[in-house]
Structure formats: structure tokens, C-alpha cells
N, C-alpha and C positions, 0 to 999 in steps of 0.2 A: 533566390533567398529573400528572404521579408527584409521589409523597410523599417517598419515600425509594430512591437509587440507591446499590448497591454497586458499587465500581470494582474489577473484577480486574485489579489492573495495579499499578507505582510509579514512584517516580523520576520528572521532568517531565511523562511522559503522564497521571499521575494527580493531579497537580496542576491542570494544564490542566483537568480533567475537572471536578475539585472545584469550580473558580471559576468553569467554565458552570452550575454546577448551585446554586454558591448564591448568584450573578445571577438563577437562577432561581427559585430560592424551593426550591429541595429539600433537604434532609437528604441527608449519605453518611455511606458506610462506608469506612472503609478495611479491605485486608488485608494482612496482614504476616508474612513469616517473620520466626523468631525471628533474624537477622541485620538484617533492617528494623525492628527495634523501633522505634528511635530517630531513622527516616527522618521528614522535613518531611509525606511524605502522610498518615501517621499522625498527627503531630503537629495537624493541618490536620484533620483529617476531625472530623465530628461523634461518629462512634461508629467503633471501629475492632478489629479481630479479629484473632487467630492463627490462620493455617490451616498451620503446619509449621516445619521445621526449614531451613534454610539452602539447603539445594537445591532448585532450583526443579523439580525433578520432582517434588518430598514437599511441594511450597507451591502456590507460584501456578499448574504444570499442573496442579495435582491437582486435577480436577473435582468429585469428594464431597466436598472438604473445603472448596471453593468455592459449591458450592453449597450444602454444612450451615453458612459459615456465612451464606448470604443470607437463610435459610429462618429462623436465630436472631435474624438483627437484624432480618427481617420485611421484607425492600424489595420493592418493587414491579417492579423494573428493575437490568439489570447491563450495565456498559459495560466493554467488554471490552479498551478503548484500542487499541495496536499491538503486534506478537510477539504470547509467551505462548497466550493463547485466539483471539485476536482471529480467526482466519481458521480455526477447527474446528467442524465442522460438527457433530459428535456431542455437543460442548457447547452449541451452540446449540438441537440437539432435544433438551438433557437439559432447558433452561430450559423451554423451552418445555412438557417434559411435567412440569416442575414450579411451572405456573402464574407465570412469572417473566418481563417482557419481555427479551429478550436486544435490546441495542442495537446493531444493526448487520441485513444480509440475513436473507434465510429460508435455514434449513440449506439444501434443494438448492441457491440458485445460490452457497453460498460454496463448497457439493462440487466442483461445474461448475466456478469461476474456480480453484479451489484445481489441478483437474487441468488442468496447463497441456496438453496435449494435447486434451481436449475441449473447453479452454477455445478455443481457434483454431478446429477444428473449429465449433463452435458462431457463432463471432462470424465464419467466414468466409460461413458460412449465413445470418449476417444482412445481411451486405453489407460489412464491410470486410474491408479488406489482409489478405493474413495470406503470412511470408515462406515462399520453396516448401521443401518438407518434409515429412518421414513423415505421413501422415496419423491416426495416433495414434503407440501404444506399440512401441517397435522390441525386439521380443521376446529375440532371439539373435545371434549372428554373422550366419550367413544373411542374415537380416530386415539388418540392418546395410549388410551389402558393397551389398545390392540397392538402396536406399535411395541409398547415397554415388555408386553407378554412374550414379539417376536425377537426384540434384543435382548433384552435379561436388563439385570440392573448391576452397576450404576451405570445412570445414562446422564446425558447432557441435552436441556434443551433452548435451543438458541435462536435468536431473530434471524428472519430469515433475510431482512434488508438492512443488518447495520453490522457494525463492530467493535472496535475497540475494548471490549469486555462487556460491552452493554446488552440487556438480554439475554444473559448466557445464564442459567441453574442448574447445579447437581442435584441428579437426583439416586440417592442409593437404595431405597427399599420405594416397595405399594405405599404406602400410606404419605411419603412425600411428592407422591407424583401430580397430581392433582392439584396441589397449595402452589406448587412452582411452576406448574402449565400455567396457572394463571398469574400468577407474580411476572413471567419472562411477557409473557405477552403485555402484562398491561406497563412493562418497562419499556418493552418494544414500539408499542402503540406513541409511547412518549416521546422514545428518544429516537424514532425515527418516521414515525406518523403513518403506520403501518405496524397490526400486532401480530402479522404471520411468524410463526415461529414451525422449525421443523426439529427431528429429535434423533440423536446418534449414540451410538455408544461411547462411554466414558473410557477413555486413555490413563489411566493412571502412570503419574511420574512419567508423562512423552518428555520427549525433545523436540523442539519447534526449530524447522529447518526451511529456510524462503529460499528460493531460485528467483536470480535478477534478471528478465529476459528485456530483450529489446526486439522490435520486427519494426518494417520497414511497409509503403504502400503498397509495395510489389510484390507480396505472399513469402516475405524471405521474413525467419524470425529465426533468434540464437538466445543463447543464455551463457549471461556471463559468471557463471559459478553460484556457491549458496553462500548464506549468509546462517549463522545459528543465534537463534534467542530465545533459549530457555529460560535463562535467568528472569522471573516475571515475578510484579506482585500485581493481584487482584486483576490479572491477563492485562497488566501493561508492562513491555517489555523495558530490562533494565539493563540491558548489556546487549549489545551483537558483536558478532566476529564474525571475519572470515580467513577463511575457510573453516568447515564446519568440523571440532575435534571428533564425531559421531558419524562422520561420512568418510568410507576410504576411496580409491581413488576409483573403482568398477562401479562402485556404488554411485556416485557422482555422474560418469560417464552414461551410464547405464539409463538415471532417472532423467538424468539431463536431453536425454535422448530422445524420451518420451515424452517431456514439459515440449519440447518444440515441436514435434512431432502434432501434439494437442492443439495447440497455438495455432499452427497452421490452419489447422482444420476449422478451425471456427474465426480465422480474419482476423488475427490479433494484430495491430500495428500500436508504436510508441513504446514507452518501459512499462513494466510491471512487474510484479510480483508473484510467483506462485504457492503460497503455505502450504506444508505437511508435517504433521506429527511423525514420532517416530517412536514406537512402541518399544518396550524392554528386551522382544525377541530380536530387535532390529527392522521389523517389517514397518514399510512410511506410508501412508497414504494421506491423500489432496484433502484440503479441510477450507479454502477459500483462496481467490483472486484478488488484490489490492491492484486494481485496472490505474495506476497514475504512477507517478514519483514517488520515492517513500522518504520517510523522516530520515531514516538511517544508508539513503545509497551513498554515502562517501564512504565508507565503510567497502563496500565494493570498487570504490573508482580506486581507495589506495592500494588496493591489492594488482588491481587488473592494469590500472595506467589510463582509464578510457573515462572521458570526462559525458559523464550520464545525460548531464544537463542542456549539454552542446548537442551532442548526439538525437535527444530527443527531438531538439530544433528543427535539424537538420534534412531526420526524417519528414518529418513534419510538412517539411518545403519540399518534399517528392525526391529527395535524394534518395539511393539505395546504400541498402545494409554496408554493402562490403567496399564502398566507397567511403560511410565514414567511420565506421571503425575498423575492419579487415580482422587482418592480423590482430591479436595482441594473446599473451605470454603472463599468466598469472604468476605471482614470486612474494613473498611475506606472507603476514599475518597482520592486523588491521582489527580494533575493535572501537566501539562508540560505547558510551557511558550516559547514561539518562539518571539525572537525579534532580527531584523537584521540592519542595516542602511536604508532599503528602507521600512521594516514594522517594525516598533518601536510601542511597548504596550505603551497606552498613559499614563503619571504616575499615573492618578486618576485609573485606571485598573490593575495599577500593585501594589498599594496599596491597594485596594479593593482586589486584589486575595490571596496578603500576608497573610490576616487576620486569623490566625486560628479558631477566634471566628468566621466566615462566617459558621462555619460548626456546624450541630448540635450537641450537646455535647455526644450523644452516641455513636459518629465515633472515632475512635482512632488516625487518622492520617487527618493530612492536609496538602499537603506541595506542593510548587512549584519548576520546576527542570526548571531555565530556560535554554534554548542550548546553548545562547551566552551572553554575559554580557550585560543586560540591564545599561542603560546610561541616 
């Protein structure tokens, strides 16, 4: 087991991190811009560093400064939480070639999951869905019109290196495809420093359904059920739950089967994510990999019993799957609530979700965790 972890990361995720690690018997670090001085992780952590100025491109991206200071406070392991590092593959083999476990994949497959275009490719060669679409990078116009000719319209075209809703355009007839190939790209270019964009078919009114998987160094990978979040604005999600009202229980077993099956195949070790839409006729296919921790897995640990964060550790330090979690027996229902000043749950939605009567009386739990105080 480690001695001592530094957490590249703040605010909730690195707290979360803190209290798996000193359940676990380890020492951390925190790191801090000079604007986080005064933050709870800092406050909370055993030993804690300045790695820059207020900007997070001079702080917490900044790789040398992150890793001069793991190498000062001497840790054995760095948990890179969600955002920030967490899905960069170059900081991963910096850890790596400087003797440090990096907590989360191996640099290639978060390269892999990161390009969402070879990520599909990839996972449609393992055997699941994947929606029809450019078969990688849609290089230029050309490459484009040919592409929209072969799907039909409406289509969607999206960064091929980022997420959260960023780079993503509808396009529903010829005459907007063109304006929005180059709107997503040059969003793309910005918000991820990279303006590959590839192009799929449009899903109207899906269901967004995530599978929680964890694997282990020793080729063992499981999935601990799904999580559903349709409820979005502007493709930021505003509710999850689990288990998913849109999945029954063959269905579940079925996809689940094949998410690990995938995983395998391509070396996935640590938690992640797997997304899929899921179209009106019911049919789901893979739409991207979130290779780290997610915002929303308590959301999973209340259903399942299995503490994500501990687990991820664990592996981490070469233990295997079925050593630290094994067994475990999913039972309720469990949701999270996201509301901020610019996506506020409308109040008929957030009294609708309060209700524990909503749920069928043979689940044990109901409950909503929201992240910031609805208003």
C-alpha cells in the first residue's frame, strides 16, 4: 500500500480523495494556488504545497510544478481526481518516468479514450454499438459534405479531443453543415488545443446511460451497474440515478457483459466510465469513455455499497479486483442533483425528485445529494 499520496486536484474532489486515503492509513498532500491558500483541502491535507499563481494554467496544469512538488514532499502516488490532469496522458508518462504511481490508466489507453474518434473505432472492434458515422477525423469540407451525404441529416459534429458539451453542433439540413464544421472546430481548437472534429448521426430525444467499470493490473475488469442522465441543459448533466428507469434487467446484464468484455481487450485498469445513448426504439450505442473518476460516482457507491474512491487506491497498489471489492449486491435507487447559477433545476423538478414516494415501495433508499445549494 502507499505511504503518501499527492492529490492534483481541489474543491470536493480532493477532499473526497483525502478521507479515502486517511481511512486508509496514508498521509497526503495537498496542492494549492496562491488563490486556494485558504481552501478546506489545504486545510485537511497532512502536508500541503504551492505550485503557482491563481491561474490554473500556472497551478494545477502545470505539470513541472506538480510534479516538483510530489518529488519535494516525496509521495509515492498522485491522484489526479476529475478535470485538470485527470484524462492527460503526457502527465501520466511524466509520472511514470519519474518513478511516481499515477492513479488512474496507462498513458495509452487514456490517449485512446481521450480521442473520441479512435475511441469508437476501437470499442466498435470490440463489439459494441457505436452510432454510424465518419470513421475517424473529418479532415476539411470535402471530407464533411461526403460524410453528411453518407449519414443523412440531422447530424452532430463534435471534438474529437474534448467534452463536456464543448464542440459539439447540430446540424439538420446542407446549408448548415459547413457554418458548423467550422464553428465546432474552431471551438475545438480553443477549448482543447486541438480542432479535430469527427461527425455522427444525430440521436434525437436519447437517453444518456453510463456504465461504472472498475479493472484492476491483472487484466480483471467488472462493472458495477449504470447510472442515467438525461436530464441535461446545454449537454451538462442535471440529475443522475441509479439504476437506470430505461434499462431492464437483460438489458443491463446483456450490455454489461460486453462493456467488460471491451475493457478487457484493450487494458483498461482503475474506474471509468463508459457512455451510450439510447435511442426511442431502445437500441444504445458507445458515444465516449470518461477514463478517471466521475463527478457523480456516489451516486453508484450508494446503490452498490462499494466505496469507488478506496477501491481505485487500492488497485492502484497492485491489488486485485476480487480482493477489493468481490462480492457486492446492488439494492435502492440513489440520485445526485447538479444545480449552479447558470443551470438551476427548475423548482417543479426539484420537488418532483425530493419525493421518496416517486420510488417504488420495495427500494430502500431515495435520496438526492445536490452539489451546491439549490436556490
Amino acid at each position: 500500500m502507499f505511504r503518501k499520496i499527492l492529490i492534483a486536484n481541489r474543491g470536493e474532489i480532493a477532499l473526497r480523495v483525502m478521507f479515502a486515503c486517511k481511512e486508509l492509513g496514508i498521509r497526503t498532500v495537498a496542492v494549492y494556488s496562491e488563490a486556494d491558500r485558504h481552501s478546506l483541502h489545504v486545510r485537511f491535507a497532512d502536508e500541503a504545497i504551492c505550485i503557482g499563481p491563481a491561474r490554473s494554467g500556472e497551478s494545477y496544469l502545470n505539470i513541472p510544478h506538480v510534479i516538483s512538488a510530489a518529488e519535494i514532499a516525496n509521495v509515492d502516488a498522485i491522484h489526479p481526481g476529475y478535470g485538470f490532469l485527470s484524462e492527460n496522458a503526457n502527465f501520466a508518462e511524466v509520472c511514470e518516468a519519474s518513478h511516481i504511481t499515477f492513479i488512474g490508466p496507462s498513458p495509452g489507453v487514456i490517449r485512446l479514450m481521450g480521442e473520441k474518434d479512435r475511441a469508437r473505432a476501437e470499442m466498435a472492434a470490440a463489439g459494441l454499438p457505436v452510432i454510424p458515422g465518419s470513421p475517424g477525423v473529418v479532415p476539411d469540407e470535402d471530407a464533411a459534405k461526403k460524410i453528411a451525404a453518407e449519414v443523412g441529416f440531422p447530424l452532430m459534429v463534435k471534438a474529437s479531443e474534448g467534452g463536456g458539451g464543448r464542440g459539439m453542433r447540430v446540424v439538420r439540413e446542407s446549408g448548415e453543415l459547413i457554418p458548423m464544421f467550422h464553428t465546432a472546430r474552431a471551438e475545438a481548437q480553443q477549448a482543447f488545443g486541438s480542432p479535430n472534429v469527427y461527425m455522427e448521426k444525430l440521436i434525437e430525444r436519447p437517453r444518456h446511460i453510463e456504465f461504472q467499470v472498475m479493472g484492476d493490473r491483472h487484466g480483471s475488469v467488472i462493472h458495477l451497474g449504470e447510472r442515467e442522465c438525461s436530464i441535461q441543459r446545454r449537454h451538462q448533466k442535471l440529475l443522475e440515478e441509479s439504476p437506470s428507469p430505461g434499462l431492464n434487467k437483460p438489458a443491463r446484464e446483456r450490455l454489461g457483459a460486453q462493456v467488460v468484455e471491451a475493457l478487457q481487450k484493450v487494458g483498461y485498469s482503475s474506474a471509468g466510465t463508459v457512455e451510450f445513448l439510447r435511442d426511442p426504439s431502445g437500441k444504445l450505442y458507445f458515444i465516449e469513455m470518461n477514463a478517471r473518476i466521475q463527478v457523480e460516482h456516489p451516486v453508484t457507491e450508494m446503490v452498490t455499497g462499494v466505496d469507488l474512491v478506496k477501491s481505485q487506491i487500492r488497485l492502484a497498489a497492485g491489488e486485485k479486483l476480487g480482493d477489493v471489492i468481490g462480492a457486492f449486491h446492488p439494492r435502492g435507487h440513489s440520485s445526485n442533483a447538479a444545480s449552479t447559477p447558470k443551470t438551476r433545476i427548475p423548482s417543479r423538478l426539484r420537488r418532483a425528485a425530493l419525493r421518496p414516494s416517486a420510488c417504488p415501495a420495495d427500494w430502500e433508499c431515495a435520496w438526492i445529494r445536490p452539489r451546491t445549494p439549490t436556490r
